[in-house]
C-alpha positions as CSV (number, residue, x, y, z in Angstrom):
1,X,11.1,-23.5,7.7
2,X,14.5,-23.3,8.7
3,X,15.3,-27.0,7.5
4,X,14.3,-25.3,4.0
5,X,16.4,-22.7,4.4
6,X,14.5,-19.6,5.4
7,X,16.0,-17.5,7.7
8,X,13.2,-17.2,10.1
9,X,12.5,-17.1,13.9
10,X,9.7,-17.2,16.2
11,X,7.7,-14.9,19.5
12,X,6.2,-16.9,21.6
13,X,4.1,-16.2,25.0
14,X,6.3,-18.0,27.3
15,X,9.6,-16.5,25.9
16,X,11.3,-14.0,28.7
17,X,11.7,-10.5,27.7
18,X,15.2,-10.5,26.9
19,X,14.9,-12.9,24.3
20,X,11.6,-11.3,22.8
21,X,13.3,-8.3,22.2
22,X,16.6,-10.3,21.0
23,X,14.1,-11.2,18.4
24,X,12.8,-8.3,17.3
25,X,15.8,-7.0,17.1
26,X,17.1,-8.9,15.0
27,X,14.0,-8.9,12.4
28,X,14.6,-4.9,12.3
29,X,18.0,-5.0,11.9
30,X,17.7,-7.7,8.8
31,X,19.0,-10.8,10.4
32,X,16.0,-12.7,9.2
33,X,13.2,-11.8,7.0
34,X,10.4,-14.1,8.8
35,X,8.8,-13.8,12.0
36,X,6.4,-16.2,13.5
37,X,4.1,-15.3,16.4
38,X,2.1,-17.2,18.4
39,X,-1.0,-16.3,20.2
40,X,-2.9,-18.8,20.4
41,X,-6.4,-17.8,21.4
42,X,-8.3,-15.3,19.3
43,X,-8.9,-12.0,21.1
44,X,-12.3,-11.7,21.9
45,X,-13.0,-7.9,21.1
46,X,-12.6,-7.0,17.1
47,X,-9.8,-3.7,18.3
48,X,-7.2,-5.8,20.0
49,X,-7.1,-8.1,16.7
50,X,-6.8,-5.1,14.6
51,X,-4.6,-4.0,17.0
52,X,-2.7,-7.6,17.2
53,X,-2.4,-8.0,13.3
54,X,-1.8,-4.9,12.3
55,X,2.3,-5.4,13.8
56,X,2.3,-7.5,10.7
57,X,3.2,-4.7,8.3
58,X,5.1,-1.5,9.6
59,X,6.1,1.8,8.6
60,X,4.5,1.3,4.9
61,X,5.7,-2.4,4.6
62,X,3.1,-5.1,3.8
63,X,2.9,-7.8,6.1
64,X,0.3,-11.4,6.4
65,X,-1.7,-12.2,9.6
66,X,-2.9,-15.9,9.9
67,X,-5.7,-16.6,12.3
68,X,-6.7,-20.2,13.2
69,X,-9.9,-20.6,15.4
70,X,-11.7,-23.2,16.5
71,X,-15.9,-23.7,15.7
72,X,-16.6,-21.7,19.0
73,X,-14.4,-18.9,18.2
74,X,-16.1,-18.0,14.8
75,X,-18.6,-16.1,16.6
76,X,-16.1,-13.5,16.6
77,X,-15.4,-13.2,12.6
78,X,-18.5,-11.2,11.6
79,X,-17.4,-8.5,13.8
80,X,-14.0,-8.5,12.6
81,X,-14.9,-8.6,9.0
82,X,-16.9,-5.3,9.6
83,X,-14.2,-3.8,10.7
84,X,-11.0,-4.9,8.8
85,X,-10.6,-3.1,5.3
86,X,-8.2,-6.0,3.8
87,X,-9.4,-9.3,2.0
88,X,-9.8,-11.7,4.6
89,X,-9.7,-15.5,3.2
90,X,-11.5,-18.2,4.7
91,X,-10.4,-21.6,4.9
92,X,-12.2,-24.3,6.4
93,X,-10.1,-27.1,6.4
């Protein structure tokens, strides 16, 4: 993304503290308008998604949540579809 000129940067798990909140930072203060997350393993209980994608959008902003799961994981989607009031798409690709 940044080779196409977004100004973007990325949260990852194995990031220390210091630099997560470098990061965040600098997405609240404007520095870049894209932040990517990574969590790679679909919470198992439908309120820590909700809770997980709803720091997507923030204090009235919109904001987009991707999920990618694996076959096994699916089992989890009906309960999150009960519960989240947004479209959800499906893709199965």
């Amino acid at each position: 993304m940044k080779e196409l000129g977004f100004k973007v940067e990325a949260l990852q798990g194995e990031q220390g503290q210091r630099k997560r909140e470098a990061v965040l930072r600098g997405f609240r203060e404007g520095a870049f308008n894209i932040l990517v997350a990574t969590d790679n393993l679909l919470p198992k209980d439908t309120d820590s998604y909700i809770h997980r994608i709803g720091r997507t959008g923030r204090a009235g902003r919109s904001g987009r949540a991707y999920s990618i799961m694996s076959f096994g994981e699916a089992k989890y989607l009906h309960s999150i579809l009960k519960r989240v009031k947004d479209r959800i798409e499906i893709c199965k690709d």
